[in-house]
N, C-alpha and C positions, 0 to 999 in steps of 0.2 A: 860718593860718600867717603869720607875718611874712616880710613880702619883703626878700628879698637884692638887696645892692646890688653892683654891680661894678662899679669904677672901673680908669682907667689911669692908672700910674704911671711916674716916670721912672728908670732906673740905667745903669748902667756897662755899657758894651761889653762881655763875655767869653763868646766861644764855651764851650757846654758846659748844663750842669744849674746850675740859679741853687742847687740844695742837692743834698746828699750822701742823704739820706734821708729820704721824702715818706709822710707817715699821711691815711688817706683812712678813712673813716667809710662802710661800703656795707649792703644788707640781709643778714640771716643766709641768704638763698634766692636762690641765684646762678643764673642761665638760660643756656644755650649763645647766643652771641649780645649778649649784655647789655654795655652800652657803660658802665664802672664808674667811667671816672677822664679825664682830661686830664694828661697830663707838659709840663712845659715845657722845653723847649730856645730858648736863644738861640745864633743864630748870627751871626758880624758880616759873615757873606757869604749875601746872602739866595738867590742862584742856588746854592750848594751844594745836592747831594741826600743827604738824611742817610735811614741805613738803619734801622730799629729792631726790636729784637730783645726777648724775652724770655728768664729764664732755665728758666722752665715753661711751655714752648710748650705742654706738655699742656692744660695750664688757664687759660695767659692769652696771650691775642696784642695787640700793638700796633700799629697802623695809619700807613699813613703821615704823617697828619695829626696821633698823637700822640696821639688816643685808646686806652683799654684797655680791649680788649673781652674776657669771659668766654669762650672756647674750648669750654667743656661746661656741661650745670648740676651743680651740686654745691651742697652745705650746710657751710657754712663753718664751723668750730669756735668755740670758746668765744674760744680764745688768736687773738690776732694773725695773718694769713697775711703771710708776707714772699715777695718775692722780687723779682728783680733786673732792672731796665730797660737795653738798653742801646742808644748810638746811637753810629754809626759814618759815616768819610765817607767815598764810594762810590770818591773820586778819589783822597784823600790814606791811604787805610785808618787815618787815626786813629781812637781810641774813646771815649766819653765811658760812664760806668754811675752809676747812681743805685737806691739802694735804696727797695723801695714796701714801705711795712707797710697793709694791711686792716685795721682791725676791724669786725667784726657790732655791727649794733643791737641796743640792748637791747631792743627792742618792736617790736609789727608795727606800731604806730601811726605814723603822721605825723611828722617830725621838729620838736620844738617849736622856737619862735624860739629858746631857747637854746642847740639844738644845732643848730640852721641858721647859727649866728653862727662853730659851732668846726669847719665844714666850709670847706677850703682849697680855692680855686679854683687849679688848674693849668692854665694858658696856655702857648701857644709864642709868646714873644713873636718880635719880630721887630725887627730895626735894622739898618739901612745903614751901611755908614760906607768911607769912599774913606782908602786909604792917607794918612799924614801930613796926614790933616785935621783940622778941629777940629772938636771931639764937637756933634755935634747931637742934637736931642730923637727919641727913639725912641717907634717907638709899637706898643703888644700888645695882639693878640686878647684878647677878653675873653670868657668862657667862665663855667658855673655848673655846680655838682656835679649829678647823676642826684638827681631830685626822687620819692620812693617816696610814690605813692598809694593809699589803700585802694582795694578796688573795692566796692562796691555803698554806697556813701557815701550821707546821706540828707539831703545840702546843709544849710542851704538853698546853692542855687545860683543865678546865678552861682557858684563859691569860688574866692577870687583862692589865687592856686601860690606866685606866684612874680612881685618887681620887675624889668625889664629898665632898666637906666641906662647911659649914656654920660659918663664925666666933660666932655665938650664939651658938653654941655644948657644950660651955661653960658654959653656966648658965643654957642650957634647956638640955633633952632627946630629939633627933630628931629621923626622920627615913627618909630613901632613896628610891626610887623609880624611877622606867625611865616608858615612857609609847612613844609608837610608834611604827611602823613597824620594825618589828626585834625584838621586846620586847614582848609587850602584843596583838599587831595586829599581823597578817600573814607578814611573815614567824615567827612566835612566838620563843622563849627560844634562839633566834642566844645573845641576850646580856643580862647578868643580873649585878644586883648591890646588893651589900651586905646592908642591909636595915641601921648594924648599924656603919659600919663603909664608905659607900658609895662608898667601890670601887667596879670600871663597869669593868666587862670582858665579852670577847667571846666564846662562847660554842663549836665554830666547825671552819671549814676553810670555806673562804669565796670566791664566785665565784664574779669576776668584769663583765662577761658575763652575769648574771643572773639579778643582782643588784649593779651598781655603788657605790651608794652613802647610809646611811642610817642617818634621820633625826629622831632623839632622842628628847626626852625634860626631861629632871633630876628633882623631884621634889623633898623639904625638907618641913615636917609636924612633930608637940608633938608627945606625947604620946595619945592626946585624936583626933590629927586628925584634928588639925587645921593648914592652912599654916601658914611657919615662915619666909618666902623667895616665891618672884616670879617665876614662872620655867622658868627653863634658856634652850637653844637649844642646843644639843650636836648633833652636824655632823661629820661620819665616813666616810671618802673614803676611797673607797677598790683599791689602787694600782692596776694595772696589773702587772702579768706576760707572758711572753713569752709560753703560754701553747697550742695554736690555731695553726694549720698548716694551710696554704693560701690554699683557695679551687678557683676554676674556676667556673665561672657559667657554662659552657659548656666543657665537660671535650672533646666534636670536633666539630671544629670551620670550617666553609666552606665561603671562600673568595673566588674573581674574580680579576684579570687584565686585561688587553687587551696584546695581545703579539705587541710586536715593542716598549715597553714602556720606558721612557726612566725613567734613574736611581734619585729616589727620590719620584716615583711616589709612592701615597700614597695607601695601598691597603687593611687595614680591621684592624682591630681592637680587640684585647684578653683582658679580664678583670678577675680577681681572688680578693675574698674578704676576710678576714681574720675577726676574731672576737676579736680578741685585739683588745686593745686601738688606734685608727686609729692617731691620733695625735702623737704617742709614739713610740719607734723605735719598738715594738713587734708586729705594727700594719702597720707599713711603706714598702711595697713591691716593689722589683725592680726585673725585667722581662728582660731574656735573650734565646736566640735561645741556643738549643743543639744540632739540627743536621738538614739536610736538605735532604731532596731525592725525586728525583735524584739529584747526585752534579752536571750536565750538563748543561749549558757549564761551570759555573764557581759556585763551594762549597756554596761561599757565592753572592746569589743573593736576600738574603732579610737580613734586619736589623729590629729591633726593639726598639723603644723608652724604654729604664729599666725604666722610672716610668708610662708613659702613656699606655704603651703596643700597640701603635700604628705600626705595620709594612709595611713595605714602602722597597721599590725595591733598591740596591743600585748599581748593574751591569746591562747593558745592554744586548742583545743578548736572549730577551725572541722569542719562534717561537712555534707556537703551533704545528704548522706540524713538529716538532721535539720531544719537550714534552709539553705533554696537560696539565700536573699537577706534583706538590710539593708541599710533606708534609713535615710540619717543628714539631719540639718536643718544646713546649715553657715551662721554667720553671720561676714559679715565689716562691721569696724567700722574708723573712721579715727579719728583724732586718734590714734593708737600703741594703739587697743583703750581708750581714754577710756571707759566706760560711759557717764562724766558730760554731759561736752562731743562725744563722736563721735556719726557719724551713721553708721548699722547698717543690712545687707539681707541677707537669708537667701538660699538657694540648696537643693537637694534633690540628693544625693546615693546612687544607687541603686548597690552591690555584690553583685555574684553570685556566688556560689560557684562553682568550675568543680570540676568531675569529677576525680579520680584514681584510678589504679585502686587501689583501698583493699580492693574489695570482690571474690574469687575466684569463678567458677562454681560450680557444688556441682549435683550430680546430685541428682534428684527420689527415685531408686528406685534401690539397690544394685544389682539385676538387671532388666535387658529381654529379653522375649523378641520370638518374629517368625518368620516361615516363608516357604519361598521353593518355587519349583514348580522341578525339576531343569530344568536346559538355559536358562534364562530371564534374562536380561542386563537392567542401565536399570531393576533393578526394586527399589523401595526397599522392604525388609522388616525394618525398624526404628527407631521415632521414641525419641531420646535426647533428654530433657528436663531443663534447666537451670536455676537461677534464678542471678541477679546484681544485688543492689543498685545496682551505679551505673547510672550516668544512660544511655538505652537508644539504643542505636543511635551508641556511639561506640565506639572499640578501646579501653578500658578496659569495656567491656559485652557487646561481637562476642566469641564465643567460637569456639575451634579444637578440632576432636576429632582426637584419632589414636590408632592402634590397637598397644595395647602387647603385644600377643602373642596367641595362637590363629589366626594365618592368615598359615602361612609363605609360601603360594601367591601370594598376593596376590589374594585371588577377591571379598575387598570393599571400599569405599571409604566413607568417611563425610564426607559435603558437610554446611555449613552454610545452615540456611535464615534469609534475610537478616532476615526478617519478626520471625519468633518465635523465633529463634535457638538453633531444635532443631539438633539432630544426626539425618541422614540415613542410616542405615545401606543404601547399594547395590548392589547385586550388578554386578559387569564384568565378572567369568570365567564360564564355562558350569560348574556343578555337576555333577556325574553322582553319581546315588544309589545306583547301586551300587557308589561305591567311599567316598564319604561321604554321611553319614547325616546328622548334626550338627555343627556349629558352636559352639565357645565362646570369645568373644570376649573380650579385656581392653581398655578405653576409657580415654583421658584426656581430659580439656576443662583449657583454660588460656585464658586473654585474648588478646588480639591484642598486647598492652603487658605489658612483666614488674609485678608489683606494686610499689607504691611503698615504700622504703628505711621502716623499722620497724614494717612489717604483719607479724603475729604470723598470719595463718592460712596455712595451705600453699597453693603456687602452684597446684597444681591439685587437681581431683579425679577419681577412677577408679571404674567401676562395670564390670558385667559384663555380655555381649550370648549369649542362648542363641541361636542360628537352627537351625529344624529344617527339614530338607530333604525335600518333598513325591516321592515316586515318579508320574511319568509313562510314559503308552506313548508311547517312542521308536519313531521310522522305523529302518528294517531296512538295512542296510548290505553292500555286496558289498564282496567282498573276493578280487583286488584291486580298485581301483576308480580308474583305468581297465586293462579287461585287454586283453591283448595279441596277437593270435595270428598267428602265418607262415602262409601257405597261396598252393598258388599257383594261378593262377586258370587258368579252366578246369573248376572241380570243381562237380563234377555234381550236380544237385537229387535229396536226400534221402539225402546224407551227412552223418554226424555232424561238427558244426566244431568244438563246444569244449562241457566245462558249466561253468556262470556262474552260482555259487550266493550267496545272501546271508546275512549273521547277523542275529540279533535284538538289541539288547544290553538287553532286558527279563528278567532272571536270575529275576526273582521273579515275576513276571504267570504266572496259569494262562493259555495261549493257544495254540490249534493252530498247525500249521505255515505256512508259508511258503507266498503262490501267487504266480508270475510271468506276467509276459506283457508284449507289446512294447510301445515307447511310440515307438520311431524307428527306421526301414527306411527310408531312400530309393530306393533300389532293390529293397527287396519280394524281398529272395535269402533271407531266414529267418526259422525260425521258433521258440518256445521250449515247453518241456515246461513247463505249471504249475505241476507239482508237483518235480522233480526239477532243473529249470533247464536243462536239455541242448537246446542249440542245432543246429537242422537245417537243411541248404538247402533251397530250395524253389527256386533258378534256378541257372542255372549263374554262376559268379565271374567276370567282366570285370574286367581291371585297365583296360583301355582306356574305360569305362564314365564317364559325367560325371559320376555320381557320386563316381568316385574321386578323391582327391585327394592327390597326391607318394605316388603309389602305398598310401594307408590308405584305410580307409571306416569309418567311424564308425554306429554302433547302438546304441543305449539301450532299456534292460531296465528294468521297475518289479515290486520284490517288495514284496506286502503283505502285513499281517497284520490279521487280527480282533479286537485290542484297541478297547477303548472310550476314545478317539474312535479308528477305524482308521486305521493310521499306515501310509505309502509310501516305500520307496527307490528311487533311482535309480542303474543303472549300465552302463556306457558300454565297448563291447566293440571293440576298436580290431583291426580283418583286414589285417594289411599280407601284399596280396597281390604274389607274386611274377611277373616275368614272363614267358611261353613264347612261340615263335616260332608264332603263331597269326594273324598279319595279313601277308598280302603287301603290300608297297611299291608304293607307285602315284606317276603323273606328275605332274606342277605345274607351270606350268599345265597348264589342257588345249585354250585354243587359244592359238593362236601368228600370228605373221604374217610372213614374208619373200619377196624379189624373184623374177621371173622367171628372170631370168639370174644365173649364180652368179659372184657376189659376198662379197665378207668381209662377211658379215651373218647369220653363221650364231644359230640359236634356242636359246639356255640354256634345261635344262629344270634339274629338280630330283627328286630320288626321297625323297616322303614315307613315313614308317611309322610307326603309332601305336605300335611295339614299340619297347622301348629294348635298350641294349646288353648283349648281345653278339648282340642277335635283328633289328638294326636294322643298318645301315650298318659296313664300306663298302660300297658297291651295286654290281654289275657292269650295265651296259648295251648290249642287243643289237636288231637290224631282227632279223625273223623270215624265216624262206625261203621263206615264202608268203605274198600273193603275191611272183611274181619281181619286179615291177613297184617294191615298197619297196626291193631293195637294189642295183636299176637306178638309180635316182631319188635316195634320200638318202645319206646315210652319218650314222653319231654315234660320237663318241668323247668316253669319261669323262675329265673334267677334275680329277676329286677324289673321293673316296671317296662323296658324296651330288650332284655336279652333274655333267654330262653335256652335248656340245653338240650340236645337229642340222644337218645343213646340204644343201644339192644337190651330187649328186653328176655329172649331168651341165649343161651349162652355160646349156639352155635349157630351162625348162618353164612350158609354157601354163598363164597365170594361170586360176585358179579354186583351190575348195574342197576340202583330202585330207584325207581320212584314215589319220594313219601310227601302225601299231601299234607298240609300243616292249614290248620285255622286258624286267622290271628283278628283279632275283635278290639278295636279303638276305644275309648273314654267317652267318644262324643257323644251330644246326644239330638237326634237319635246316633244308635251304634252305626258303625260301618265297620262291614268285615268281610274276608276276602280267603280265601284256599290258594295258597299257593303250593307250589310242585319244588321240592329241595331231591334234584337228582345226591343220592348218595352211590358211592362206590366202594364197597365193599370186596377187602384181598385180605391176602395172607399178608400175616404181620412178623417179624425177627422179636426177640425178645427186647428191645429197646419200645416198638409199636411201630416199625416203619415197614411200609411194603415190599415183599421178595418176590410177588409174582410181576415178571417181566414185560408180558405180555399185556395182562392187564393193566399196568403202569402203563405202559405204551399207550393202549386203548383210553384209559381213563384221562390222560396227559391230553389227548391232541383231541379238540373238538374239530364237529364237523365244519366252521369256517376253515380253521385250519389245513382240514385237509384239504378242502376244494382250492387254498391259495396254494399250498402243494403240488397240488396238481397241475393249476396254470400257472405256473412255474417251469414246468415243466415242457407242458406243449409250446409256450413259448421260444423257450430254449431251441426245440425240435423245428418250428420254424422258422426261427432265425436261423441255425444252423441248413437246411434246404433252400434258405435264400441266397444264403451266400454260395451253396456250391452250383445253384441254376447262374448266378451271377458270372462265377470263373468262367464256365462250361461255356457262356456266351461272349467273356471276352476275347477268350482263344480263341471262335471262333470268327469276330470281327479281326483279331491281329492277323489271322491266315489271309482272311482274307484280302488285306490291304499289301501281301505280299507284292513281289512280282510274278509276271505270267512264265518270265523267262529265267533263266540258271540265272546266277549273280553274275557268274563271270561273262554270261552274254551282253550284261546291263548295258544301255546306248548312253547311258547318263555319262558324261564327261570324258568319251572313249573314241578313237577313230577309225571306222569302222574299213574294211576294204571290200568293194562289193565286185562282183564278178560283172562282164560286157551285159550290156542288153538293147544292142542293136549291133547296127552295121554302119551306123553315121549319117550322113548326109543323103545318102542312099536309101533310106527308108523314106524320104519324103518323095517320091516318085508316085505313090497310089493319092486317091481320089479322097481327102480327109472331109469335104462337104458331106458325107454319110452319118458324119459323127455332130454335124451339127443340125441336120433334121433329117431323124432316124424314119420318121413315118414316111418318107418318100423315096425310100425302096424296095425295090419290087420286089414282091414273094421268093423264095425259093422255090414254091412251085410253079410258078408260068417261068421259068428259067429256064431256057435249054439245057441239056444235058453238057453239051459240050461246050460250052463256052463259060463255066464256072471254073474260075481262078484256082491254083494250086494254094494258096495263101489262106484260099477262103473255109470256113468252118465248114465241116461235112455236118450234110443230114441226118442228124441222128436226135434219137430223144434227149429233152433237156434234162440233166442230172437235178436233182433234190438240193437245192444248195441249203444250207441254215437261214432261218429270218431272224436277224437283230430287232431286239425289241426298241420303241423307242425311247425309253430309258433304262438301259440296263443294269442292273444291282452290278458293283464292283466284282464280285464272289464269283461271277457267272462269263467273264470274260476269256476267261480261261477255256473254261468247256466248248465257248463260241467258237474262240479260235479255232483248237484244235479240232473239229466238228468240220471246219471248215475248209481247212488244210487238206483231211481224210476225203471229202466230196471232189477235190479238186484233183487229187492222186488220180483217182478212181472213174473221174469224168473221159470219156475217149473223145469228146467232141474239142477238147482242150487242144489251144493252136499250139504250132511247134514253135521251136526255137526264131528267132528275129523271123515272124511273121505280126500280119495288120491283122489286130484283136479286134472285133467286134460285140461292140458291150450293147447290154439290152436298152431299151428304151426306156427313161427317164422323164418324161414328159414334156410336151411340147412347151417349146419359146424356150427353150433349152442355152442358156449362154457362156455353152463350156467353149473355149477355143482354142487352138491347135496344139495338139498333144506334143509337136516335136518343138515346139518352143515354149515350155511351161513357164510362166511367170506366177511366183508362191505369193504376189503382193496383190496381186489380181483377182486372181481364185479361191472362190470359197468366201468373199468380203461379206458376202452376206448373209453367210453363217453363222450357227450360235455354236462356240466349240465353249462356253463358262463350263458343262458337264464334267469336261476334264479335270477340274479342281476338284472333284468331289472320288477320285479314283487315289486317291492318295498318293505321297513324295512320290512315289516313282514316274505318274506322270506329269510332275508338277515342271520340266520341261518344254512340253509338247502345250498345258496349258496358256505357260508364259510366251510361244509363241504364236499361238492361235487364237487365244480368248484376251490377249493382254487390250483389243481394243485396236485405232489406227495406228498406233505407233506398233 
């Protein structure tokens, strides 16, 4: 590019715009932001503050400083943009306006030297000047137009932009400098300037994606570094090119219709964004279908807006029960849809058809049938089967059954089943077969949604439901149920009270009569005839009775019959008994307690009667004339038709225990009246009227339950406590017992014992041990010579009293054996001596002991019972385990 020169010139003093209407030369691709022009204004008072305005604030703002910056991005047309600058003073509200005409470049290219030469630098100059003085040399900013760059430029680089000159380079040494973003800030070294000749170039290629625009400021300073020029603003736009391929936000897009749609309907939306200049054809996208599938019924059933990517139906003939879905291939391309020069990228596009209800229910089968057992409810006896093309399990598929006539009663109801979306035909009313037989039903099914506006099949359809009604044996039923009957009580066992008979309502069953018999008697007053139902007493009738209750009593009857499966009723015979004057009235309390001396403290009694009225109260109450003693002593008089009061009648009587009879005589009629006994207990009273005798308290307090619970209370205690100490008494004596026989410290349990000689060795097997295995066949000691009896041999002497072990011995007693044992053997003199041949008694014949001096313990004894030993407790648990443990 050839470099621009900017010089300062000299003119005339006049506030305002040095012209009326200013052409500036800018790119076709305007950015929000983008600093596009420099206005000049002179003013000949430099401290004024001048305002500046635009007449399309929309689209152009100007800055205080008198630049004009773009407001939005936009794409400038072909023609000229005008429009109007204007500056005003803030103090004096004058205004100055100047008209700015734009034109677009003719190329994206670089502006060549000869239109860098027809580009007008606008300045604000600036000049001082003092009233009535003489003009001096004025001096202005000096400024250069917006330098448009390509981006991705292929240098070579260096590439000089652009000259920065001062017309003072002349008289002075200057030096050059740029300072900004791109320069000395981040992204640093993208432009530099030759210090002394001031040309600006760029170091590398430049991205319009990264960074649009760069704002420079050029500065001119001497040699020692003082400024000689204002710094002026140098702005670089970075052109686009065509370098970005359109991407998609969503490289697969998932859309809906409704099938029946008609052509036009709108139906989703594709967008791809490009990182070009969106204003500028490398950033301008236009979107077209490549392919469709399925092509059925017609290739092209969607279109798409080329700039909106709006797709929208343009045939007819969508069905979803044909095809649910088409996927289309969208491509979107820039440069305006360029095939040539744009850069293209596809995208996928999936459409589904959605459901409508197009498609009615329709019944399987004009008629269903189905059977139902009489009396039977919750019971479904008929499945209505449907079909429906649409799509399953939505309200264009859910189907409704209702019943259009045959069942005025309301005895059936038809549920949908969610799954298979049958029709439930079920029963809620109880049937009876013998007043219907059959059932004929009329059914409709319809959608859950009315059909969609120009479906040609009818909304519903209707089929017929036969149910035939199965006969059962029914339970037998009384009537009334519950019965009722007066009676008054009193009445005597094995009067007839009522008969309480039942019906069958089986019209049609062959089946004998009726048998009854009772199922509830709480008081056991009656009984019923099997066959005929006639109820008898068996006790007399209490209305007073616990069982009665607000004067009824309640009995339940069961009549069956002999149908297959046998069916039962029940029913409930209701005696409201009436009441007669059959209870005499008696006293309440029945003891009492007041003072020796008479005192206002007389005894309220009360007159109870289980009778009610007119056989119950009011009650007269009277003392009896014998003894004389009662109506020497108390007096009573009735206070109320059921309360009565008692009291002394003379002023002093000797504390202790009376008994005062009382007569109390009922309303009914005839009367009933009765002598009841009100023990009183009379004691000394404290001046308040309570009793001080202790004793008496005592006495009068505890009746005789009481005491006799006192009592066994007591012996209990006494032996429970004898239980427990015969208990201890007997466990000490089983733990003694389970001791051992021997000290602890002798114990063989886990110990090794040392036992002293008991023989001579090998030597002792010289005598004759066949003796020892059949003892009966040696000869007497008396037909034995005298002299030829062995030194070894036992002398004749009487046999000692040894102990006999019993054959199962108590644990406890083991002890006493021993040592018993021991003592006899001390004490015996026929006892051999030291290493001599023992001679044991005889044991019984077939004897299969064998040779003592070769003992084998696996041999001997096998056919033993040694279990006993387990029951001798731990200490010989041992000698169990190796005797009783069995072969091993």
């Amino acid at each position: 590019q050839a470099p621009i020169k900017a010089t300062c010139e000299d003119m005339s003093c006049k506030t305002g715009f040095p012209e009326d209407v200013h052409s500036a030369v800018v790119s076709r691709s305007v950015h929000g932001g983008q600093p596009l022009l420099n206005v000049r204004f002179q003013s000949c008072h430099g401290n004024k503050k001048i305002h500046f305005g635009s007449s399309e604030p929309e689209d152009f703002r100007v800055g205080e400083d008198g630049v004009v910056y773009a407001e939005r991005s936009f794409q400038l047309s072909a023609e000229p943009t005008e429009f109007i600058v204007s500056a005003q003073d803030k103090e004096t509200q004058e205004e100055w306006q100047m008209r700015v005409k734009l034109t677009p470049e003719p190329d994206f290219t670089g502006p060549s030297e000869k239109d860098q030469k027809k580009i007008e630098d606008i300045v604000f100059p600036w000049q001082q000047y003092k009233h009535n003085s003489p003009l001096r040399r004025q001096k202005r900013d000096w400024v250069i137009p917006p330098i448009n760059l390509p981006e991705n430029s292929r240098g070579p680089f260096p590439q000089e932009l652009v000259r920065i000159r001062s017309d003072r380079d002349k008289s002075l040494s200057l030096r050059y400098s740029v300072t900004g973003p791109g320069a000395d800030q981040p992204p640093t070294g993208i432009f530099i300037i030759n210090p002394i000749s001031g040309q600006l170039s760029v170091t590398k290629p430049l991205d319009r994606e990264q960074i649009a625009s760069f704002h420079l400021r050029a500065h001119a300073v001497d040699v020692n570094g003082n400024q000689v020029e204002n710094p002026i603003d140098i702005v670089i736009n970075v052109i686009d090119m065509n370098d970005n391929r359109p991407e998609f936000l969503h490289q697969v897009w998932n859309g809906t219709v409704p099938e029946g749609s008609k052509p036009g309907t709108y139906v989703m939306t594709v967008t791809a964004i490009d990182a070009d200049d969106p204003n500028a054809q490398n950033g301008m996208l236009r979107y077209r279908i490549l392919s469709q599938a399925p092509s059925s019924p017609s290739p092209n059933m969607f279109t798409i807006n080329n700039e909106t990517g709006d797709i929208i139906t343009v045939a007819a003939g969508l069905d979803r029960e044909k095809v649910q879905q088409y996927t289309l291939i969208i491509q979107a391309t820039d440069m305006e849809g360029n095939p040539t020069y744009g850069l293209s990228n596809t995208a996928t596009a999936v459409i589904t058809v959605t459901d409508v209800n197009d498609n009615p229910p329709e019944f399987t089968a004009m008629t269903f049938y189905g059977e139902v057992p009489e009396n039977r409810v919750d019971v479904i006896v008929a499945n209505l089967t449907v079909t429906d093309k649409d799509q399953p399990h939505t309200p264009a598929w859910n189907a409704m059954y209702r019943m259009t006539g045959g069942d005025p009663t309301g005895r059936f109801t038809i549920l949908t089943d969610p799954n298979s979306n049958d029709g439930l035909v079920t029963v809620v009313k109880p049937i009876d077969f013998e007043t219907n037989r059959m059932f004929v039903l009329t059914v409709a099914a319809e959608n859950q949604v009315p059909l969609a506006k120009g479906i040609q099949h009818p909304p519903q359809s209707t089929a017929t439901v036969s149910i035939t009604v199965i006969d059962v044996n029914e339970s037998p039923y009384f009537v009334p149920n519950p019965k009722l009957v007066r009676q008054e009580e009193g009445l005597l066992a094995g009067n007839v009270l009522a008969t309480f008979t039942a019906q069958d309502p089986d019209r049609y069953m062959q089946q004998t009569s009726l048998r009854y018999s009772k199922l509830s008697d709480p008081a056991n007053w009656l009984k019923i005839d099997p066959v005929n139902g006639q109820i008898t007493t068996t006790a007399v009738l209490d209305r007073e009775s616990i069982y009665v209750q607000n004067n009824m009593y309640n009995a339940t009857f069961l009549a069956s019959d002999n149908g297959i499966p046998p069916m039962s009723g029940t029913g409930t015979l209701q005696i409201y008994l009436l009441d007669i004057n059959d209870n005499a009235p008696q006293v309440n309390p029945k003891e009492a307690t007041t003072c020796e001396t008479l005192q206002p403290n007389a005894i309220n009694i009360t007159a109870v009667d289980p009778d009610i009225d007119p056989n119950a109260g009011p009650f007269a109450f009277e003392l009896p004339d014998t003894p004389a003693s009662i109506k020497r002593n108390w007096t009573i008089v009735r206070i109320s038709g059921d309360h009565a009061q008692l009291s002394l009648r003379i002023r002093f009587l000797e504390a202790g225990i009376y008994d005062v009879p009382i007569v109390i005589t009922d309303s009914g009629n005839p009367h009933a009246s009765s002598t009841s006994v009100l023990k009183v207990k009379v004691c000394q009273c404290d001046i308040n009227g309570d009793c001080t005798d202790v004793d008496r308290i005592v006495g009068a307090g505890l009746g005789t339950g009481a005491i006799i619970a006192i009592l066994l209370c007591i012996i209990i205690l006494l032996i429970l406590v004898l239980m427990f100490v015969v208990w201890m008494k007997r466990r000490d004596k089983e733990r003694q017992a389970k001791q051992l026989l021997i000290d602890p410290e002798d114990d063989v349990r886990d110990n090794i014992l040392k036992y002293d000689e008991e023989g001579g060795g090998e030597e002792d097997q010289d005598y004759d041990l066949s003796q020892l295995q059949q003892p009966d066949t040696v000869e007497p000691d008396a037909i034995k010579p005298v002299g030829i009896r062995r030194l070894d041999e036992r002398p004749i002497h009487a046999e000692p009293q040894y102990p006999v072990r019993s054959a199962a011995p108590h644990p406890g007693d083991i002890g006493d054996f021993i040592n018993e044992g021991l003592k006899a053997a001390d004490n015996d003199p026929t006892a051999p001596p030291y290493d001599s041949l023992l001679v044991f008694d005889y044991e019984g014949s077939g004897s299969t002991a064998g040779s003592l001096s070769s003992l084998n313990s696996s041999s001997s004894g096998g056919e033993q019972d040694y279990d006993y030993l387990n029951d001798w407790g731990p200490r010989f648990k041992k000698l169990a385990d190796m005797y009783g443990g069995g072969d091993d």
